[in-house]
LOZA-238841 format. One record per residue (C-alpha): x, y, z; residue number from 1; residue in one letter; chain. Coordinates in nm, 4 decimals. Each point is the difference from the previous one (the first is absolute). Layout:
BEGIN
<pt xx="X" yy="Y" zz="Z" pos="NUM" code="A" unit="A"/>
...
This chain:
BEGIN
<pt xx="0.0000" yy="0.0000" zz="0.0000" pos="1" code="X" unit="A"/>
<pt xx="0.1272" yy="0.3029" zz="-0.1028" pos="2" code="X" unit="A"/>
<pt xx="0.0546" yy="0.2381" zz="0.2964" pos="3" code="X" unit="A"/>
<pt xx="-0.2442" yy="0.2948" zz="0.0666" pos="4" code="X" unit="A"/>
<pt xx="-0.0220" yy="0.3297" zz="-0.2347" pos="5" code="X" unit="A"/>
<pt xx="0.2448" yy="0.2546" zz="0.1491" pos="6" code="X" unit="A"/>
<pt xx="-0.0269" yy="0.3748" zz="-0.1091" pos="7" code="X" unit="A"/>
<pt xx="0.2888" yy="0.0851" zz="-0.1810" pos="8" code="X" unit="A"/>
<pt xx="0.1751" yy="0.3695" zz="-0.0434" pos="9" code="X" unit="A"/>
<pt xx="-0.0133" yy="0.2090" zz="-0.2737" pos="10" code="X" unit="A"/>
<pt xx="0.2091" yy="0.2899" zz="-0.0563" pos="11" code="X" unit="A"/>
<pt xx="-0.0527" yy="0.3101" zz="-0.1635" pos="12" code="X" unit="A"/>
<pt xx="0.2216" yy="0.0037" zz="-0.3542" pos="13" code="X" unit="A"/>
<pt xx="0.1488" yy="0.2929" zz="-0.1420" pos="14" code="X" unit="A"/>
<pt xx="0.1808" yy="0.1206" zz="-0.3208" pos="15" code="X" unit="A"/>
<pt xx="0.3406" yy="0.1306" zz="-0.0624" pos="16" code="X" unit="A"/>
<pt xx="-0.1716" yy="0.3434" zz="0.0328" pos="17" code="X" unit="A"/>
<pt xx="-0.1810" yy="-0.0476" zz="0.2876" pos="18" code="X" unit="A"/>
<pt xx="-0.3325" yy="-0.0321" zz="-0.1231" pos="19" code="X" unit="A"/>
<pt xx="-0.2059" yy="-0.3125" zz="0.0725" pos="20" code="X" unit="A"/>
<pt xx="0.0005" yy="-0.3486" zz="-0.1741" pos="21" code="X" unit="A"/>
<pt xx="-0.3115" yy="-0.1513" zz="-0.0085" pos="22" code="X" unit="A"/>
<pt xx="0.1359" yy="-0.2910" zz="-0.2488" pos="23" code="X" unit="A"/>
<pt xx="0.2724" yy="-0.0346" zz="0.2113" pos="24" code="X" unit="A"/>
<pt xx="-0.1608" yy="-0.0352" zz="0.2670" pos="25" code="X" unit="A"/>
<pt xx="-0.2478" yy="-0.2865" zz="-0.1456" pos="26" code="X" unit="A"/>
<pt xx="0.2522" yy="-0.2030" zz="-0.1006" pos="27" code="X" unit="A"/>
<pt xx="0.1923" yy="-0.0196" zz="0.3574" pos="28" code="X" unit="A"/>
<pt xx="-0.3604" yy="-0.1069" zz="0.1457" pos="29" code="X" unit="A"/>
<pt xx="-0.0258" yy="-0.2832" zz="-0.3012" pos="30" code="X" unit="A"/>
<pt xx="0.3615" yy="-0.1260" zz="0.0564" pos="31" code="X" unit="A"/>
<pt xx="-0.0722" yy="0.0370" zz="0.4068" pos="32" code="X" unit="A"/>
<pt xx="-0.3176" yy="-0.2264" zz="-0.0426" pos="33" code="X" unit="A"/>
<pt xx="0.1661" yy="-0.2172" zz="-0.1938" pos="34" code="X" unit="A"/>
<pt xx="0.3139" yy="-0.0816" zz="0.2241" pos="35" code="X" unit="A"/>
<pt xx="-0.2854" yy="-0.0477" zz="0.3140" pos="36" code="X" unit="A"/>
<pt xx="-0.1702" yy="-0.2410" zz="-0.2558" pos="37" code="X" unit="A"/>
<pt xx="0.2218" yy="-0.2131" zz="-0.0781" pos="38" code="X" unit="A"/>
<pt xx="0.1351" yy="-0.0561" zz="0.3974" pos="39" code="X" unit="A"/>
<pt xx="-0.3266" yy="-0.2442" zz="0.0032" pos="40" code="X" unit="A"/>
<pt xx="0.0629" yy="-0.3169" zz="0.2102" pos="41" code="X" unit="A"/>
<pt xx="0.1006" yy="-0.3050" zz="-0.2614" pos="42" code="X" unit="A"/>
<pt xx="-0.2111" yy="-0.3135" zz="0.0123" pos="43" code="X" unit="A"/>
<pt xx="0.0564" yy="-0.2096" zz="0.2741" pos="44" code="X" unit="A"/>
<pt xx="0.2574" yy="-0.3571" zz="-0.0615" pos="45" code="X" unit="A"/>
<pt xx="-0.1780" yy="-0.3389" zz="-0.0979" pos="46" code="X" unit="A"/>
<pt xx="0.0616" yy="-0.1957" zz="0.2913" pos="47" code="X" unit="A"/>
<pt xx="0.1769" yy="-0.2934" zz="-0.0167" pos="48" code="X" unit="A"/>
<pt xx="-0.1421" yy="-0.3415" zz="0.0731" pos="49" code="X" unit="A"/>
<pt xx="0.0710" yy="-0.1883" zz="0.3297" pos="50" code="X" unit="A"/>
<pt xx="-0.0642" yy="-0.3721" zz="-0.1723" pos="51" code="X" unit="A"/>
<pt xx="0.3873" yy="-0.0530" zz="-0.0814" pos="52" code="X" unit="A"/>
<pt xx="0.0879" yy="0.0568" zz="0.3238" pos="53" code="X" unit="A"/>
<pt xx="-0.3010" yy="-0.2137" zz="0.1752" pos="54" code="X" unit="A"/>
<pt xx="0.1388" yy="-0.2815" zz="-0.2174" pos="55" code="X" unit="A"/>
<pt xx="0.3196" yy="0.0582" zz="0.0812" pos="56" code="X" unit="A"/>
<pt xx="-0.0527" yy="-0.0001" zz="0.3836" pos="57" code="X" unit="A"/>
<pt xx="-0.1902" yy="-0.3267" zz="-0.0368" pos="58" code="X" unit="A"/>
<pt xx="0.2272" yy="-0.2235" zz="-0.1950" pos="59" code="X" unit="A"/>
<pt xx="0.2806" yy="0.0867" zz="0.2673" pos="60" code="X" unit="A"/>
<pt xx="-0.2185" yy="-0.1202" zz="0.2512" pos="61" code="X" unit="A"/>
<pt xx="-0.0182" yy="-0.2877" zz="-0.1890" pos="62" code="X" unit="A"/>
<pt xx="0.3489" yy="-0.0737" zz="-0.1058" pos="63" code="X" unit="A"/>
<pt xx="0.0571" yy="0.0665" zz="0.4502" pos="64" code="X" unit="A"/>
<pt xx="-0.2105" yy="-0.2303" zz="0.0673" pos="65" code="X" unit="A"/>
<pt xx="0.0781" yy="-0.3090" zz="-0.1839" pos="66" code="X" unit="A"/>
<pt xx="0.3953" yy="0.0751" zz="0.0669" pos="67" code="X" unit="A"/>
<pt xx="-0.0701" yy="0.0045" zz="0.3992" pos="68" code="X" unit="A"/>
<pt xx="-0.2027" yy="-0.3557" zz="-0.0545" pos="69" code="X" unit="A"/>
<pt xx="0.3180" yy="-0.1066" zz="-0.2405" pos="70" code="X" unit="A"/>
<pt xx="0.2833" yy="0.0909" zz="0.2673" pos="71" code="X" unit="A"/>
<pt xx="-0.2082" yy="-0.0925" zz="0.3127" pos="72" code="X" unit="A"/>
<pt xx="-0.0182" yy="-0.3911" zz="-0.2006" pos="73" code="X" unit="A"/>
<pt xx="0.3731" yy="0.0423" zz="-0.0709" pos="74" code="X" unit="A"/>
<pt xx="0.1482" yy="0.0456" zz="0.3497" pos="75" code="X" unit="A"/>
<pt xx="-0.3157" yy="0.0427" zz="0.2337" pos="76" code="X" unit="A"/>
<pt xx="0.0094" yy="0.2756" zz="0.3116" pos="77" code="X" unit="A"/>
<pt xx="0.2070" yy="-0.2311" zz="0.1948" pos="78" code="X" unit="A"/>
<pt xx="0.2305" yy="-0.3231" zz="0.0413" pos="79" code="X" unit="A"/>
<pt xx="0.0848" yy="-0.1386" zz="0.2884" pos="80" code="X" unit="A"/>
<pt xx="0.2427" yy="-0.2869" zz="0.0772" pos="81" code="X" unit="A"/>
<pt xx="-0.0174" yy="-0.3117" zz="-0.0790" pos="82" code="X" unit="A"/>
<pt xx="-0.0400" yy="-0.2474" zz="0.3100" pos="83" code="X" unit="A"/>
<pt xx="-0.0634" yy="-0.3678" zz="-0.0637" pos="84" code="X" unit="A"/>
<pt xx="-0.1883" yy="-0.0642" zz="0.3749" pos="85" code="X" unit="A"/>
<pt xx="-0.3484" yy="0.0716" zz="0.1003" pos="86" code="X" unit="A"/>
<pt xx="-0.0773" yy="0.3637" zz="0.1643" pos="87" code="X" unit="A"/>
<pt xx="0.0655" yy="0.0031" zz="0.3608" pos="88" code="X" unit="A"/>
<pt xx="-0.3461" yy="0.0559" zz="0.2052" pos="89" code="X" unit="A"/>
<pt xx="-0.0558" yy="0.3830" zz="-0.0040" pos="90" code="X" unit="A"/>
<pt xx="0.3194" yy="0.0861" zz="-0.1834" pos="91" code="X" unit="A"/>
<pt xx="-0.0357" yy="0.1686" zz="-0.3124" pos="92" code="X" unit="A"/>
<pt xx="-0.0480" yy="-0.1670" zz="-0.3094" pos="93" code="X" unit="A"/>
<pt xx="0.2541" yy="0.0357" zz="-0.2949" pos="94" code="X" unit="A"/>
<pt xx="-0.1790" yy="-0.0203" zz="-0.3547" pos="95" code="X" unit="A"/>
<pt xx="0.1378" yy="-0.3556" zz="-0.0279" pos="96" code="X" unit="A"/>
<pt xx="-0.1211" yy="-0.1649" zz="0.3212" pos="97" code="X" unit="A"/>
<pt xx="-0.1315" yy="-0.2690" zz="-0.0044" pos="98" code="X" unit="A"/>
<pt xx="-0.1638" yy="-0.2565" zz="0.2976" pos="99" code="X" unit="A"/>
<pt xx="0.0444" yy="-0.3250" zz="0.0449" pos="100" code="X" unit="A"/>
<pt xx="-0.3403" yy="-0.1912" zz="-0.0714" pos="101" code="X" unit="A"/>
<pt xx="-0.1845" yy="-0.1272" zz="0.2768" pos="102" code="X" unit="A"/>
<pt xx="-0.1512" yy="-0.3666" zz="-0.0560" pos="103" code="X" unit="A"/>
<pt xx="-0.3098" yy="-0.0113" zz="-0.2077" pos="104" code="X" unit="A"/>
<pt xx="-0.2692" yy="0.0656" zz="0.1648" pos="105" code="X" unit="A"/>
<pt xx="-0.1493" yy="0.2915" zz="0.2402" pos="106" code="X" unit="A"/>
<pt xx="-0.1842" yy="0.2900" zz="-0.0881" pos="107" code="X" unit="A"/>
<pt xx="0.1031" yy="-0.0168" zz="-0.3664" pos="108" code="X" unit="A"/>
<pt xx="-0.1024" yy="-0.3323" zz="-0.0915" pos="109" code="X" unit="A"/>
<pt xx="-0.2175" yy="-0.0614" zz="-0.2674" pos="110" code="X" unit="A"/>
<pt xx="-0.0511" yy="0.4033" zz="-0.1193" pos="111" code="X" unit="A"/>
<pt xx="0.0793" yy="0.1482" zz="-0.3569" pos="112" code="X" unit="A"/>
<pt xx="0.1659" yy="0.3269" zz="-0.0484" pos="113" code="X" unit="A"/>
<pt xx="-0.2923" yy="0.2195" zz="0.0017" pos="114" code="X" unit="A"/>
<pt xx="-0.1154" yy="-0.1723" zz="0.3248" pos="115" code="X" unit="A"/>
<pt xx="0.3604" yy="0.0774" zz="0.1727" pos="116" code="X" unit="A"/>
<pt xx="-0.0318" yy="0.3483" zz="-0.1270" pos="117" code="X" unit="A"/>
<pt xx="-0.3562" yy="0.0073" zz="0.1478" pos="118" code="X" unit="A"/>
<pt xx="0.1469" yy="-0.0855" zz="0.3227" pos="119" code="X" unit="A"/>
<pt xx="0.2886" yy="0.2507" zz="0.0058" pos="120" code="X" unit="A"/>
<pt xx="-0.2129" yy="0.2828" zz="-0.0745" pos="121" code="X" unit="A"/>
<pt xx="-0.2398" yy="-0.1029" zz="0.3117" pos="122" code="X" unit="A"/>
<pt xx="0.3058" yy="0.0212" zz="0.2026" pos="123" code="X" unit="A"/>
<pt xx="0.0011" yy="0.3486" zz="-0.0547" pos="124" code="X" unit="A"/>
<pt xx="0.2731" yy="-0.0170" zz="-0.3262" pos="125" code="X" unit="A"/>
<pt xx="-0.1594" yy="0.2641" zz="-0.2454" pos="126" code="X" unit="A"/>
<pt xx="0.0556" yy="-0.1866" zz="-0.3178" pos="127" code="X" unit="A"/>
<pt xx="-0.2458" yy="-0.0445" zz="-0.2726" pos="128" code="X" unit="A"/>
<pt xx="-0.0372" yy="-0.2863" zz="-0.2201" pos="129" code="X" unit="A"/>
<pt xx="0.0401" yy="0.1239" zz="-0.3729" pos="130" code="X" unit="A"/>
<pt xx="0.0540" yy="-0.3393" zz="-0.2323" pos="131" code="X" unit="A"/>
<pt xx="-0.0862" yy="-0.3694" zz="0.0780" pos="132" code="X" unit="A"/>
<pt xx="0.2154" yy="-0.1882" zz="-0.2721" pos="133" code="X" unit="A"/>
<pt xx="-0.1055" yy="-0.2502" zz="-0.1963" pos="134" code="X" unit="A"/>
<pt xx="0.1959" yy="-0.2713" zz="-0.1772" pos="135" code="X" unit="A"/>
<pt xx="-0.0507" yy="0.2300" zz="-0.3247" pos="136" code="X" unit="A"/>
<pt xx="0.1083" yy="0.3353" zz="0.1662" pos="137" code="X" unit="A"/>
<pt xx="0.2688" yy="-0.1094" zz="0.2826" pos="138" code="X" unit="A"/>
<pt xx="0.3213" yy="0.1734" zz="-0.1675" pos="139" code="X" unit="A"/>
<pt xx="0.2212" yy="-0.2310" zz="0.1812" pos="140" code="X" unit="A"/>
<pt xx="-0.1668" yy="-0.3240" zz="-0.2056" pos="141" code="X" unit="A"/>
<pt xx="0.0261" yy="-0.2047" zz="0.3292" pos="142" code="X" unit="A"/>
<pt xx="-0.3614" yy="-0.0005" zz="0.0987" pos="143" code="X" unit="A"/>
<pt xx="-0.1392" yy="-0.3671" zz="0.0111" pos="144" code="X" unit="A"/>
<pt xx="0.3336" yy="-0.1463" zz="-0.1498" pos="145" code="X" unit="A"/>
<pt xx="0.2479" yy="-0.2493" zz="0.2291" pos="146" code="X" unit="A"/>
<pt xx="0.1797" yy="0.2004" zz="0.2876" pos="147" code="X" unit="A"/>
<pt xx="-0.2287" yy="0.3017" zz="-0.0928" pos="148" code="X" unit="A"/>
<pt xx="-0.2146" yy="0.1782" zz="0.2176" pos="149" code="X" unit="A"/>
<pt xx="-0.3892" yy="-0.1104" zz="-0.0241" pos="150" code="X" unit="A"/>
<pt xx="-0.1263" yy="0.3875" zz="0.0064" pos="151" code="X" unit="A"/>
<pt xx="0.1334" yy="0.2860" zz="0.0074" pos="152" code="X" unit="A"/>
<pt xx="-0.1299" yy="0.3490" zz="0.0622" pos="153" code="X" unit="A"/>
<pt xx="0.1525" yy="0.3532" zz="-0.0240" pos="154" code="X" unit="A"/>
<pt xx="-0.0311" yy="0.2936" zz="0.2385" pos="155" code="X" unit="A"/>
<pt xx="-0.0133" yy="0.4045" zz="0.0503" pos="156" code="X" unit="A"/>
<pt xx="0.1079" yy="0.1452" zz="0.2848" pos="157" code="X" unit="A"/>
<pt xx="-0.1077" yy="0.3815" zz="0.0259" pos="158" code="X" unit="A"/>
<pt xx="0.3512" yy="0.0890" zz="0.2182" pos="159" code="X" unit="A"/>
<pt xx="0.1457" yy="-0.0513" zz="-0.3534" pos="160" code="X" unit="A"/>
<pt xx="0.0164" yy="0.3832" zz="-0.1905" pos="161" code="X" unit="A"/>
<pt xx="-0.1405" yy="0.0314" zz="-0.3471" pos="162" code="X" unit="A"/>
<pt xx="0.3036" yy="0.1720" zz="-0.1034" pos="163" code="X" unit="A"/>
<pt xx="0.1389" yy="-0.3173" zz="0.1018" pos="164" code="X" unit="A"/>
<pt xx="-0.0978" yy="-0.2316" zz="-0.2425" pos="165" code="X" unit="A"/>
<pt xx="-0.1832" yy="0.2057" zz="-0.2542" pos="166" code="X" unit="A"/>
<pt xx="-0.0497" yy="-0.1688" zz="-0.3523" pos="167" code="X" unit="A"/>
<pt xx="0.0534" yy="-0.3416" zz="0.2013" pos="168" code="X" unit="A"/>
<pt xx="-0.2602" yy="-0.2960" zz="-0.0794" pos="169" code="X" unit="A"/>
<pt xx="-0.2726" yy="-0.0663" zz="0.2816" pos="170" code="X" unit="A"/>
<pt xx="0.1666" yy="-0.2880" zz="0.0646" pos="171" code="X" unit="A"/>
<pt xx="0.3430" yy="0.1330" zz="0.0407" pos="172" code="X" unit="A"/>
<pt xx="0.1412" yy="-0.1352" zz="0.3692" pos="173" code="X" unit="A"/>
<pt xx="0.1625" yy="0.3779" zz="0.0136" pos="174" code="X" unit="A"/>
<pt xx="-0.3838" yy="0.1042" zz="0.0706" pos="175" code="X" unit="A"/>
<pt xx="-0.0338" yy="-0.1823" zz="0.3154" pos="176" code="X" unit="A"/>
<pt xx="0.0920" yy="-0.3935" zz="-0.0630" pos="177" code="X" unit="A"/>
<pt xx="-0.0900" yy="-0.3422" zz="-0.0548" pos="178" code="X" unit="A"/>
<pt xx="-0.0998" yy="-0.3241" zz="0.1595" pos="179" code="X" unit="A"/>
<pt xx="0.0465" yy="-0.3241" zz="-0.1262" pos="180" code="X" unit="A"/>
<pt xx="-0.1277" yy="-0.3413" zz="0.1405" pos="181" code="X" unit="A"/>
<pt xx="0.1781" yy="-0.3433" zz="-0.0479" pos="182" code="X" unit="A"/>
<pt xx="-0.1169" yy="-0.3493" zz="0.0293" pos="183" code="X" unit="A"/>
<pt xx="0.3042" yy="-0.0674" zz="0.2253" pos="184" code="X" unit="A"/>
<pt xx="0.2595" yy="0.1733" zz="0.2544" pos="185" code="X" unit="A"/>
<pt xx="0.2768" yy="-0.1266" zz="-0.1952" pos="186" code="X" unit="A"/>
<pt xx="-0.1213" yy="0.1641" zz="-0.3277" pos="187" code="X" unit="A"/>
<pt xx="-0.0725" yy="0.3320" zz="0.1923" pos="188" code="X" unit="A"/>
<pt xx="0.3773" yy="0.0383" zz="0.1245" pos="189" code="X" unit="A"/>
<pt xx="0.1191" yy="-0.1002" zz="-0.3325" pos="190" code="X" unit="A"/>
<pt xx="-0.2313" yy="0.2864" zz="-0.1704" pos="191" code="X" unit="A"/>
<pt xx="0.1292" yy="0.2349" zz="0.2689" pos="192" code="X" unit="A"/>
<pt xx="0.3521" yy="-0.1066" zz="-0.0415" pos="193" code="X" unit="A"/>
<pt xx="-0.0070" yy="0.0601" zz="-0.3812" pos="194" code="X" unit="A"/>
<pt xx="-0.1489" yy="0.3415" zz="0.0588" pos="195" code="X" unit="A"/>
<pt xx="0.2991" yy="0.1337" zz="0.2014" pos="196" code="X" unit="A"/>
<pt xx="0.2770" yy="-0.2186" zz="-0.2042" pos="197" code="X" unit="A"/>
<pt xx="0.1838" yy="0.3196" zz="-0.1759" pos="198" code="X" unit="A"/>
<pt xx="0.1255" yy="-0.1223" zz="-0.3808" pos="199" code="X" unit="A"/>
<pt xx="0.1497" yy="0.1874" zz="-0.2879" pos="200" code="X" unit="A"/>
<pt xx="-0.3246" yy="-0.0228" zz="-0.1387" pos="201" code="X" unit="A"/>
<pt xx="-0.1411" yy="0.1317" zz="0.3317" pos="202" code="X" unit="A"/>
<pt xx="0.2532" yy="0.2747" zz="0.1763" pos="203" code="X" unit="A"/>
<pt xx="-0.2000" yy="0.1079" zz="0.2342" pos="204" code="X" unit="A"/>
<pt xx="-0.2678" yy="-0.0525" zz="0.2960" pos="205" code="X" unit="A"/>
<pt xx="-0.2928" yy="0.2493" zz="-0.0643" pos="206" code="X" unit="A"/>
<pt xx="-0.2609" yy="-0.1698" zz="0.2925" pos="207" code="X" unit="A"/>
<pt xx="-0.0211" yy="-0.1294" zz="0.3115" pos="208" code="X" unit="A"/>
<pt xx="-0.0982" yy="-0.3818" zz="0.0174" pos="209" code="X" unit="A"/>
<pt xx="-0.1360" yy="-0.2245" zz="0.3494" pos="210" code="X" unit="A"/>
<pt xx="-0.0625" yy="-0.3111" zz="-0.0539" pos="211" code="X" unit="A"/>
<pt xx="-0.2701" yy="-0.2057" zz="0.2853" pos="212" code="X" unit="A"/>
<pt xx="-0.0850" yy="-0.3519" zz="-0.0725" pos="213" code="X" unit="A"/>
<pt xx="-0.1760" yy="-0.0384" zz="-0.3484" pos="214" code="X" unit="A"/>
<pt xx="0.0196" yy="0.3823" zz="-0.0734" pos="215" code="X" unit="A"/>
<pt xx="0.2486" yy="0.2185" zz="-0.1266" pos="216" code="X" unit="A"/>
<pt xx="-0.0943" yy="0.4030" zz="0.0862" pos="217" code="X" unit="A"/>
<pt xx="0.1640" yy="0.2759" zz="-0.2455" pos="218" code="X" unit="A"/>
<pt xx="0.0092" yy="0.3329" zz="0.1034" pos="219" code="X" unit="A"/>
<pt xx="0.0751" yy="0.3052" zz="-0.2171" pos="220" code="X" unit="A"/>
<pt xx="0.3686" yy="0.0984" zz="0.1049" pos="221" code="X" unit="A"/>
<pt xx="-0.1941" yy="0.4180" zz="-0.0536" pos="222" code="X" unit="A"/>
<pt xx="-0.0987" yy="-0.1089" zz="0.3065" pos="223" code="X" unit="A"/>
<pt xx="0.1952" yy="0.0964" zz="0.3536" pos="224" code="X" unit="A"/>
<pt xx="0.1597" yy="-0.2656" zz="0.2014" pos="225" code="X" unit="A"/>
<pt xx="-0.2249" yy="0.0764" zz="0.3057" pos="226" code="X" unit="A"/>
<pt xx="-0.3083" yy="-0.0687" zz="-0.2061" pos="227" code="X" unit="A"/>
<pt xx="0.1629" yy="-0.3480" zz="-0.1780" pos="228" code="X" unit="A"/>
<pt xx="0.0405" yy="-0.0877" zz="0.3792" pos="229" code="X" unit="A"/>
<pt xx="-0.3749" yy="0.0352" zz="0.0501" pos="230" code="X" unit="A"/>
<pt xx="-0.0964" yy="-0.2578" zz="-0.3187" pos="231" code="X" unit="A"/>
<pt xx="0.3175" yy="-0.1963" zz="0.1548" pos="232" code="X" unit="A"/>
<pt xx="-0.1685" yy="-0.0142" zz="0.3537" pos="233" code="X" unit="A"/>
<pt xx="-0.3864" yy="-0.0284" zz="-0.1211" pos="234" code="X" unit="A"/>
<pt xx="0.1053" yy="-0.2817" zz="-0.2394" pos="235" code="X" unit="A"/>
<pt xx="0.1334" yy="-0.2245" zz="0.2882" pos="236" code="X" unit="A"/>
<pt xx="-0.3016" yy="0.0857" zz="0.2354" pos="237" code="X" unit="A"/>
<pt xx="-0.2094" yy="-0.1610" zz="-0.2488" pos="238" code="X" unit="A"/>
<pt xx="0.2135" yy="-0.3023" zz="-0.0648" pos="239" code="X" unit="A"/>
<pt xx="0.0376" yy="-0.0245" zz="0.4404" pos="240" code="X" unit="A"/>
């Protein structure tokens, strides 16, 4: 908007021999209204479009996210020692712990995987059953086959931060865990043993793993030792 009509000044115009110019005159008021004229304010700037930058923002968010999942798979918040002996009552639990089974038998006999998770979570553990694996589905390919488990289930466990293990399947044992249920002790320590045996194939430990009677508990190493001690300790009330 142009700005407001001022009054501009006129001045008197006179010849070389001091009489007065009318023409003179009128064309100092033309060229005066002209120069006002043409201070007008120019048309504002298109403005220029946010989308690039939306998209921009977005597909680094992206990119972030699937990186943290990457390098949280690759070496995992933690790694603690190896120790080949079962965790000493109240002590605290490295990732590769693992009990000695108890004889078959106790509280444990005779349930599958979702009924041991079942149990956990009424002793006060707040982990939610997300997959029951079948045959088809179990990514392992051990459900049903000899020395395999006979179900298997897998587990969230809200402690665990979505940062955490964002882009990570919903059966990922970095979300909470996994329990696993064998037709024998023997199996169950083998299983257990396996998961902790550190390869060139398989450089590092990336969960915790307890092993009571028939079942073999896996616990997302995102997870603090203190709370791995409380699936440690509610696993062998159940199998008491």
């Amino acid at each position: 908007m142009a700005p407001a009509a001022q009054e501009y000044r006129r001045y008197d115009v006179y010849d070389d021999y001091g009489d007065y110019d009318s023409r003179a005159r009128d064309d100092y008021d033309s060229r005066a209204r002209d120069a006002y004229d043409s201070r007008a304010e120019p048309p504002p700037a298109p403005r220029e479009s946010l989308l690039p930058y939306i998209t921009f923002v977005l597909v680094v968010a992206v990119l972030a996210g699937i990186a943290g999942y990457t390098l949280n798979r690759l070496v995992g918040p933690a790694h603690g020692a190896r120790s080949a002996h079962p965790s000493a009552p109240g002590a605290t639990p490295s990732p590769t712990a693992v009990p000695t089974p108890s004889a078959v038998g106790g509280g444990l006999a005779g349930l599958t995987a979702e009924q041991v998770a079942i149990r956990l979570a009424g002793a006060g553990l707040p982990l939610h059953t997300t997959v029951v694996y079948s045959a088809a589905t179990d990514p392992d390919r051990l459900l049903g086959r000899t020395n395999g488990y006979t179900s298997r289930i897998a587990f969230s466990d809200p402690r665990v931060g979505v940062n955490e293990v964002s882009g990570s399947p919903a059966g990922a044992i970095e979300r909470g865990g996994a329990i696993e249920v064998f037709a024998d002790a023997a199996s169950a320590q083998q299983r257990a043993t396996k998961l902790l045996t550190v390869t060139a194939d398989n450089p590092l430990v990336t969960e915790y793993v307890f092993v009571q009677r028939t079942v073999v508990l896996r616990v997302s190493l995102v997870l603090t030792a203190d709370i791995a001690r409380e699936y440690e300790a509610a696993l062998l009330r159940l199998a008491a």
